[in-house]
C-alpha positions in Angstrom: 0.0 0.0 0.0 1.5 3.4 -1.0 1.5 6.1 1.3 0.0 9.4 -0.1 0.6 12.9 0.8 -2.1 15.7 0.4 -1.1 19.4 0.3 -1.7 20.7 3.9 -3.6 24.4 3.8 -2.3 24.8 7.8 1.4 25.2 9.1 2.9 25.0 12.1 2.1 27.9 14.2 -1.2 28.8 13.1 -3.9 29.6 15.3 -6.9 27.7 14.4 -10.4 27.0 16.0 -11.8 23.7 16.2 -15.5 23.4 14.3 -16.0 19.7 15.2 -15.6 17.4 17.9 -15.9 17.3 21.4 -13.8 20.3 22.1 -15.6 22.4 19.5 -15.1 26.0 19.7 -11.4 25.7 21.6 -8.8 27.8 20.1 -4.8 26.9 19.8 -1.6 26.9 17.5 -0.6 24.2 15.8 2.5 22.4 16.7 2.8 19.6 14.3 1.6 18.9 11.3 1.4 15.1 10.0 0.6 15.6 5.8 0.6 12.1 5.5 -2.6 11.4 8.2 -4.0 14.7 7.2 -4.1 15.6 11.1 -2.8 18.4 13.1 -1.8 18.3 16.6 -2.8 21.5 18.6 -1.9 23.0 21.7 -4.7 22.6 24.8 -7.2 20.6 22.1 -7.9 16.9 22.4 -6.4 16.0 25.7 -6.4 12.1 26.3 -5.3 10.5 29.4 -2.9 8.0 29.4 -1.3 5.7 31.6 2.9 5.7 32.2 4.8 3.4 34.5 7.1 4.3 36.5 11.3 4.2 35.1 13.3 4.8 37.4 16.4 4.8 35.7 15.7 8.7 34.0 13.7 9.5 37.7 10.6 9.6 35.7 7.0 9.3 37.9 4.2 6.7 36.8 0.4 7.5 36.4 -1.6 9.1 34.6 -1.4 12.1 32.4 -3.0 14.0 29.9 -0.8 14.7 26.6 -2.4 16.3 23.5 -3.5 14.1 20.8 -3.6 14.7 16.6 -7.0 16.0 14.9 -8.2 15.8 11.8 -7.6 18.7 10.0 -10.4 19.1 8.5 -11.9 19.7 12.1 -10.1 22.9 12.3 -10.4 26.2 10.8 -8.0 29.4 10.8 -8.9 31.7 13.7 -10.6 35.1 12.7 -11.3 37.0 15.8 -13.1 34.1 17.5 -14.9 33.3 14.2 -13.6 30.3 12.2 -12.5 31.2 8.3 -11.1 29.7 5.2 -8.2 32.1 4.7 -4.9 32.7 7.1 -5.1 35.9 8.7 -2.0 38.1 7.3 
C-alpha cells in the first residue's frame, strides 16, 4: 500500500479554532503537522489521558497524564477574531 501525501492548507504555528468534535469551539496553535494522516496536533485541544509506568532509571514518575493528541484537520479552521474562516489571517 503506498502512502500518499495531500497538500496541507495549515502550518505549524497557526492559530486555528476547532469546528467539530468534542472540544468544538477551543482555540490553539498548531504544533505539528502530520501531511501524511492529514491531522494536526494542537496546543490545549484533544487532551487524552494516558497511563505511564514508572522508570526509574531517568527518575521519571508513573500514572496518569493527559498529553495532546492529533486531529483531523479538516476539524479545524483558521482563527478570525473568534470566528472560524477559510483564509490565514495576514
Amino acid at each position: 500500500m503506498e502512502t500518499t501525501t495531500t497538500k496541507m492548507k495549515f502550518k505549524k504555528g497557526d492559530e486555528v479554532i476547532v469546528i467539530a468534535g468534542k472540544d468544538k469551539g477551543k482555540v490553539g496553535t498548531i504544533a505539528k503537522v502530520s501531511p501524511t494522516t492529514n491531522r494536526v496536533l494542537v496546543t490545549g485541544v484533544n487532551l487524552v489521558k494516558r497511563a505511564v509506568k514508572p522508570n526509574p532509571q531517568t527518575g521519571e514518575e508513573g500514572g496518569i497524564i493527559a498529553k495532546e493528541a492529533p486531529i483531523h484537520a479538516s476539524n479545524v479552521a483558521f482563527n478570525a477574531g473568534g470566528k472560524p474562516s477559510r483564509k490565514r489571517s495576514a
